[in-house]
C-alpha positions in Angstrom: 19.0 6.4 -38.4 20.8 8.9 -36.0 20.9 8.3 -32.3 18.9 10.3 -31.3 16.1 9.0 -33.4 16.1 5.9 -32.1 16.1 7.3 -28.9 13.4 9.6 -29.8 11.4 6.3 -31.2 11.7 4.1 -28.1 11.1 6.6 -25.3 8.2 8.3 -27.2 6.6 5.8 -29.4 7.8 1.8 -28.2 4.3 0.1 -26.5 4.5 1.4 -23.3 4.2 -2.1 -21.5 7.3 -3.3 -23.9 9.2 0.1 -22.8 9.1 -0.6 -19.4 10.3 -4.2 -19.6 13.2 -3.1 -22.2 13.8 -0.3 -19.8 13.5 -1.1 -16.0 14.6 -4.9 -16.2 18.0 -4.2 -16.9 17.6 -1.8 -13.4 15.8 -4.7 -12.1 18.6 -7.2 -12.1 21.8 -4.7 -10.9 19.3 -3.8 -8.2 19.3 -7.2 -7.5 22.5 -8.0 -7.3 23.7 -4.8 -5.3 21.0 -6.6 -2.9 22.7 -9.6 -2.9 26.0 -7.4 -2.4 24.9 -5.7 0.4 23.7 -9.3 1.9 27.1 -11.2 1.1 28.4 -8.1 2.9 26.6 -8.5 5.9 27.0 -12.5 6.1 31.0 -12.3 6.0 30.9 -9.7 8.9 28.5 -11.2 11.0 31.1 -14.4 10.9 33.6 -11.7 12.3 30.9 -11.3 15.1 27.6 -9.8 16.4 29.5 -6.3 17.3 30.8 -6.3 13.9 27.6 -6.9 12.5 26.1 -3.8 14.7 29.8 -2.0 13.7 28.5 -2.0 10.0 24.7 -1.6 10.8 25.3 1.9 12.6 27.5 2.7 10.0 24.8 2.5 7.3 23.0 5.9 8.0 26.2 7.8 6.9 26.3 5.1 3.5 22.7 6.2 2.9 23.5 9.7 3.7 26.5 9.3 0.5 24.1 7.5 -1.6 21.1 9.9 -0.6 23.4 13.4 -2.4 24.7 11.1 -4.9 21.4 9.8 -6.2 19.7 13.1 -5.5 22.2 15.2 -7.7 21.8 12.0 -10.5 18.1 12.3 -10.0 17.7 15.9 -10.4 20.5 16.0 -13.2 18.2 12.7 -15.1 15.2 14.5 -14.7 15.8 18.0 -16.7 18.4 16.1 -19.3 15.3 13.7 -19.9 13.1 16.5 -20.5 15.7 18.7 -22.5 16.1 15.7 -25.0 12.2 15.2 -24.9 11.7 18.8 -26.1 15.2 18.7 -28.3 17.3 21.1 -26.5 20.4 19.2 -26.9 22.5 21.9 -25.7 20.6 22.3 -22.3 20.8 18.4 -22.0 24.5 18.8 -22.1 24.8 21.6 -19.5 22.5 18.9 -17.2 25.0 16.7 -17.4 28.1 18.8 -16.7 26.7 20.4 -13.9 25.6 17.4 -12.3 29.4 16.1 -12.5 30.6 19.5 -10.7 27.8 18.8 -8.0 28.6 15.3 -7.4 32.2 16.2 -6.9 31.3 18.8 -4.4 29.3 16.7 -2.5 32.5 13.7 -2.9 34.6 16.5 -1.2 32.2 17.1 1.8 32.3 13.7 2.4 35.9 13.3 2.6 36.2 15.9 4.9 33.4 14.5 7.1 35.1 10.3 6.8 38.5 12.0 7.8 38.2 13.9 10.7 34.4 12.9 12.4 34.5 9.0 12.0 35.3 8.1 15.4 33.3 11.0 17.0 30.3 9.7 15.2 30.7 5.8 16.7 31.7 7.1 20.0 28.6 9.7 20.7 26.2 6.5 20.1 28.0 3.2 21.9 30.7 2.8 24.4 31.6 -0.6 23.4 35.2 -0.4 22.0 34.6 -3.5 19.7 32.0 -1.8 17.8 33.3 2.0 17.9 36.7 0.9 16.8 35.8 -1.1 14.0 33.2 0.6 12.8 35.6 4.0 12.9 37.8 2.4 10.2 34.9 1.2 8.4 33.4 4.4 7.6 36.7 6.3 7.5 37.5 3.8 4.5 34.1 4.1 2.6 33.9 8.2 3.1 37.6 8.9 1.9 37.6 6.7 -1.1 33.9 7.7 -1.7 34.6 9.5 -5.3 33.5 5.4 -6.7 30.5 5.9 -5.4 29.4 9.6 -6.5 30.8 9.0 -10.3 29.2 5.6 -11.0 26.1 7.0 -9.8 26.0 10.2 -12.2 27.6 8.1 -14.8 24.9 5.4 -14.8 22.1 8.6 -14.7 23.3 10.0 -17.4 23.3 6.9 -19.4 19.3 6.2 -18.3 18.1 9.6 -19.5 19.1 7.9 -23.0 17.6 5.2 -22.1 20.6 3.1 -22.3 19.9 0.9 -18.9 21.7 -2.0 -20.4 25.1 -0.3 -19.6 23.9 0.6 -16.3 23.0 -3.0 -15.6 26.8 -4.3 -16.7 28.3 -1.3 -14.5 26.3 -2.2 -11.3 26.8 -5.4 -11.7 30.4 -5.7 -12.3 30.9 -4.1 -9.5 28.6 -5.7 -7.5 30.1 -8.9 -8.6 33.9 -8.2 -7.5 32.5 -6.5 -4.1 31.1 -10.2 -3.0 34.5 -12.3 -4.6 36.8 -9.8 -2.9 35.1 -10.1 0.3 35.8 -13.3 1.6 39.2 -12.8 0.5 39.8 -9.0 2.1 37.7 -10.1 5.3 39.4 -13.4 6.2 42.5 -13.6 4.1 43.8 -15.9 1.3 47.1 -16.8 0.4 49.2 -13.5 0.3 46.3 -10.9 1.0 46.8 -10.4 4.8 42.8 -10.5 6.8 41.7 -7.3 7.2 38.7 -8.0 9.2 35.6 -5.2 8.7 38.3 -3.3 7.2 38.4 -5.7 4.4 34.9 -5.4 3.9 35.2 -1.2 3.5 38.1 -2.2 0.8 35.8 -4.8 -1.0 33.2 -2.0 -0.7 35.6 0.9 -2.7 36.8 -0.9 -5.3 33.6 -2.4 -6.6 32.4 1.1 -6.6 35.5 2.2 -8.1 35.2 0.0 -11.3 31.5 0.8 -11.7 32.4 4.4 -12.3 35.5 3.9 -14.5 33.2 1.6 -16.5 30.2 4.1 -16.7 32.3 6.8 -17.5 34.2 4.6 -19.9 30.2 3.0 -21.4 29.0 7.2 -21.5 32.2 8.5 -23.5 31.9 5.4 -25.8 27.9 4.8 -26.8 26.3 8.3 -25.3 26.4 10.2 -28.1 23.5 11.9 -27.4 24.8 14.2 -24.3 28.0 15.5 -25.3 30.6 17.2 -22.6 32.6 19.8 -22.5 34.2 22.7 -20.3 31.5 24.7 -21.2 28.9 22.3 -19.9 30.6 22.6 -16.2 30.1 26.4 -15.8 27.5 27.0 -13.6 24.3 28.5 -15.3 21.3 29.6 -12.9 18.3 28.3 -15.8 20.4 25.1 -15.2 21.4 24.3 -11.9 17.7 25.8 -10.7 15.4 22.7 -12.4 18.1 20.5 -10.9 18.5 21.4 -7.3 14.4 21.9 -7.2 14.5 18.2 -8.0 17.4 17.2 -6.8 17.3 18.7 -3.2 14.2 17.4 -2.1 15.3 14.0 -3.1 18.4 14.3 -1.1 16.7 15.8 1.9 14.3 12.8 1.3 16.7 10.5 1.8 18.8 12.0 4.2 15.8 11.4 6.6 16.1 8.3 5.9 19.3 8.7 7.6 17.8 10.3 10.5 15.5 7.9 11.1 17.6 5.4 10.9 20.2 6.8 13.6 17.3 8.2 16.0 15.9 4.5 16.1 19.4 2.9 16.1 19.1 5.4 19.8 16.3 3.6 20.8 16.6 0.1 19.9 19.9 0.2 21.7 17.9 1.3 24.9 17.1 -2.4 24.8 20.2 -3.9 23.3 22.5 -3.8 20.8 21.6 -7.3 19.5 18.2 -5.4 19.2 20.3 -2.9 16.5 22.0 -5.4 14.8 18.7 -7.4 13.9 17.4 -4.0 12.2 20.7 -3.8 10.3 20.0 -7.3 9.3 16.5 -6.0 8.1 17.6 -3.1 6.0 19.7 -5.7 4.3 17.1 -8.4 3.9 14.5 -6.1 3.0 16.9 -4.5 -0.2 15.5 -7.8 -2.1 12.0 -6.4 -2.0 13.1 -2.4 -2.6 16.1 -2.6 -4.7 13.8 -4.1 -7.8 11.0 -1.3 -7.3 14.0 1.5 -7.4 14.8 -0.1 -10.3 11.6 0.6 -11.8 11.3 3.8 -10.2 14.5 4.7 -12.2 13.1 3.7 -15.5 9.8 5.3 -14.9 11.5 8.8 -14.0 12.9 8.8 -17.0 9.7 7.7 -19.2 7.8 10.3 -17.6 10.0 13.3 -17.6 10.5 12.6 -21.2 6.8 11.9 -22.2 6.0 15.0 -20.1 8.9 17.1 -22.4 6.9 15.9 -25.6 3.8 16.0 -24.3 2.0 12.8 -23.9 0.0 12.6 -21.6 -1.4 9.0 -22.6 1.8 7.3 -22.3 2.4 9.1 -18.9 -1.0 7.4 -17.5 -0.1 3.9 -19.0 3.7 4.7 -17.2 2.3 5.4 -13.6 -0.2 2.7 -14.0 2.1 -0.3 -15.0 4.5 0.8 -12.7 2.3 0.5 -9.7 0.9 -2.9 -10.8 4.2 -3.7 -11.2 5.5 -2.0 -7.6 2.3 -4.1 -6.2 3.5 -7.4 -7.0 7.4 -7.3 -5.6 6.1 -6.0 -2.0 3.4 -8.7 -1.6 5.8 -11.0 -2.7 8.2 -9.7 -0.4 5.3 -9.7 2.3 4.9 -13.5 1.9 8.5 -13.9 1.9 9.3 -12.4 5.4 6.2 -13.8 6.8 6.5 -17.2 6.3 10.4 -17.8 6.3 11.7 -15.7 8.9 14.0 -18.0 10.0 15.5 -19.4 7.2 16.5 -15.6 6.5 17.6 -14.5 9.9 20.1 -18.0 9.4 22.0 -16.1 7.2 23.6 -14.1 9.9 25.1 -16.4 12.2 22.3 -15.6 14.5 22.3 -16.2 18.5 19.4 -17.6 20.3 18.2 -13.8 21.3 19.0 -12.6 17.8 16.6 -15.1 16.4 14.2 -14.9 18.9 14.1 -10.7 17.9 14.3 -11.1 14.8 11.5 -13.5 14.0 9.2 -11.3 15.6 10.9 -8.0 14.1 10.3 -9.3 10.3 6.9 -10.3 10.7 5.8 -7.0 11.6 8.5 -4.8 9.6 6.9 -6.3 6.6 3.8 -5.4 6.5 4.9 -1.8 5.4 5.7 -3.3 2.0 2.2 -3.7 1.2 1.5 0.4 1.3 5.1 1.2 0.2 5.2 0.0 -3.5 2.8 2.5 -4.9 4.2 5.2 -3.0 8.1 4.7 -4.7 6.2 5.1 -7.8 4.6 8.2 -7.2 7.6 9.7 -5.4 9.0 9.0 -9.0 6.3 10.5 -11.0 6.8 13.8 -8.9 10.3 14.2 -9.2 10.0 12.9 -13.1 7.2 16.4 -13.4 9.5 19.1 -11.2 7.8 18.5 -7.9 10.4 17.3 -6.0 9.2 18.3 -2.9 5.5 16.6 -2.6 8.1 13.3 -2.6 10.4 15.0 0.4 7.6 15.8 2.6 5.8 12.3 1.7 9.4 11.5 3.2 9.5 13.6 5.9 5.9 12.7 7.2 6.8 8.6 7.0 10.3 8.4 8.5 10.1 11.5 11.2 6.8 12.9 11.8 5.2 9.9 12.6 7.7 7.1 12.9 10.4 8.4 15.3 7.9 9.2 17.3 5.6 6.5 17.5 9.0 4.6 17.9 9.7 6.1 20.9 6.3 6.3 22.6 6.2 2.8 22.0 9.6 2.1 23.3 8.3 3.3 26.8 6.0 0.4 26.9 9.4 -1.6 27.9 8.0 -3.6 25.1 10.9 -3.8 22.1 8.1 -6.1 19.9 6.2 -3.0 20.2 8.4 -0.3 18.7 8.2 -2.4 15.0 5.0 -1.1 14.7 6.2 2.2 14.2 6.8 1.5 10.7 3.4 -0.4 9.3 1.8 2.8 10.7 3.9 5.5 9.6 3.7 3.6 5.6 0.1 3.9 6.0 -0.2 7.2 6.9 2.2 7.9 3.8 0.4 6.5 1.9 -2.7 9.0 2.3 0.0 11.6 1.6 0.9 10.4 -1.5 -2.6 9.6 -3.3 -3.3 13.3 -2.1 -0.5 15.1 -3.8 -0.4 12.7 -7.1 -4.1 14.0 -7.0 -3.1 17.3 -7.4 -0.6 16.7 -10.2 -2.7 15.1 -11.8 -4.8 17.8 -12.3 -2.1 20.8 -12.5 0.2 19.0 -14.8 -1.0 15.6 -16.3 -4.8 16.7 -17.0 -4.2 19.9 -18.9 -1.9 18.2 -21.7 -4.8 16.3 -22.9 -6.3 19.7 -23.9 -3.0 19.9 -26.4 
């Protein structure tokens, strides 16, 4: 049997239920464990100190920013190679792939530039506390300049889930995930020989996991990916090409990018109060990857499912899809709900926390949390409308959540003097998200889904 027969018999005709296991649990677990990286992270710098702590936290809206073009540009790239091996344009799926690997480079460059010559410009124009704008400086200089780990594993790993070969994705992210938390300890503090580094160490730690994630995904693509085959020709930009992917692509950037924003605008406002007050919501984007790291996971999986069920039009399986995925999506934020509601402290202990840390925090994850149970559905369906071309019902889905309505309900609630108050931002921006959401997948439903049961 040829490759891409069995790829054609999994993707099109496995029991959909069966799919998505053999699919998104392999995503599942490296999300996971890049969760538990990105806590082990926090913990070793919060032993450094709180400003260290608040160093990295303000540091993570230009992190996001990287992994927002980076997974945009894999995003848009997975969606039109899944739907050109779907319809069996092999030669299209190729010229996906290369062009995504000339985009991701791009955007590796930009970065560069921006980790080299803004880094302390960026700390400076938000805190005047030397501790924190020093050290987080040459934390973001390090993770911006040596960046290129981070945009190749990512492509890499896309390319290998349009084929549905999520096992090698799992063993990339993983690996590198893996090495990020042993080296750590040992960059951060110092052992034997290796000299302490202090948040520096962390940024190394950071690189190098990323670094072997991409030599191995590259290495896993060249090896097993027969299906999607590069070459020079592949890179040249063509507009029917680069078009379906930047319509996808952009929108998913743009919709994390705000992500970005928000997260900068309210870092402004928390600090207003305190900066303990901005390290306890970096400690919150890090706990709260447990609960949204398996549901990207899925996501993943499911873009890929739809856009190539979509491609050979099947519009059965791409019901049963969007339907287990939610049930699915369901289950990990109500789990995470309980989670954060009833054991608050036990994962605020994780950070070395002071009396007024804990005392914010417990408060801060109570309410935080309740988001989860409107936010599962709507990662799904921001899937499903990248997965069908419409990239940009999931942006402004985005857009509406993290600036139209939460920034500003933020802020207006900041000027109560109240900090408890300004959490509630986010349970009411979900909600109203949420409305978005059902409303657009309403409409492609019945523009795009709908009329292939006529076929």
């Amino acid at each position: 049997m040829t490759p891409t027969l069995t790829k054609e018999n999994k993707m099109g005709a496995m029991p959909m239920g069966k799919l998505l296991v053999n699919m998104a649990l392999p995503m599942i677990i490296s999300m996971l464990i890049q969760a538990l990286y990105n806590i082990v992270d926090s913990i070793y710098v919060a032993r450094l100190s709180e400003d260290a702590l608040t160093a990295v936290s303000m540091a993570f809206p230009v992190q996001n920013l990287m992994i927002a073009f980076s997974t945009g540009i894999g995003v848009g790239m997975n969606s039109l190679l899944s739907r050109c091996l779907g319809s069996g344009e092999r030669e299209n799926a190729n010229r996906a792939a290369g062009h995504g690997i000339v985009l991701s480079g791009l955007c590796y460059l930009l970065f560069m530039i921006l980790g080299l010559f803004g880094s302390s410009y960026y700390f400076r124009m938000q805190i005047d506390i030397p501790a924190i704008y020093e050290g987080g400086a040459k934390y973001m200089t390090i993770c911006t300049v040596f960046s290129f780990g981070l945009f190749g594993a990512i492509l890499f790993e896309r390319i290998l889930q349009a084929t549905g070969r999520t096992v090698f994705t799992m063993i990339t992210q993983s690996t590198g995930a893996i090495l990020n938390i042993i080296l750590d300890p040992l960059l951060i503090f110092g052992f034997g020989p290796i000299p302490a580094m202090g948040i520096r160490g962390a940024a190394v730690a950071t690189v190098i996991g990323q670094i072997v994630s991409f030599c191995m995904a590259m290495g896993f693509h060249f090896w097993k990916n027969h299906e999607v085959q590069l070459n020079l020709k592949a890179l040249a930009f063509q507009s029917h090409i680069l078009k379906p992917i930047l319509s996808v692509g952009v929108p998913s950037i743009v919709m994390m990018a705000i992500g970005s924003v928000m997260t900068f605008l309210v870092n402004g406002i928390l600090s207003g109060f305190n900066s303990t007050a901005v390290a306890v919501f970096g400690a919150y984007f890090k706990l709260q990857s447990f609960v949204f790291m398996p549901v990207f996971g899925l996501n993943n999986a499911l873009v890929s499912i739809v856009a190539f069920n979509y491609g050979a039009k099947r519009p059965d399986r791409i019901k049963k899809a969007i339907g287990l995925g939610c049930m699915v999506a369901m289950i990990f934020m109500t789990l995470g709900f309980l989670t954060f509601q009833l054991f608050p402290d036990f994962l605020l202990s994780m950070f070395e926390p002071s009396p007024l840390f804990l005392s914010i925090g417990r408060v801060s994850l109570r309410i935080l949390s309740i988001s989860f149970l409107f936010a599962g559905c709507c990662v799904v369906l921001s899937g499903v409308f990248q997965a069908l071309g419409n990239g940009l019902y999931a942006t402004v889905v985005s857009l509406v959540r993290q600036l139209v309505v939460l920034v500003p309900a933020a802020y207006l609630l900041s000027l109560s003097g109240v900090l408890d108050s300004v959490w509630w931002s986010f349970p009411i921006a979900e909600l109203v998200s949420s409305g978005f959401s059902l409303f657009f997948f309403l409409r492609i439903y019945q523009n795009k889904i709908k009329p292939l049961c006529k076929i």
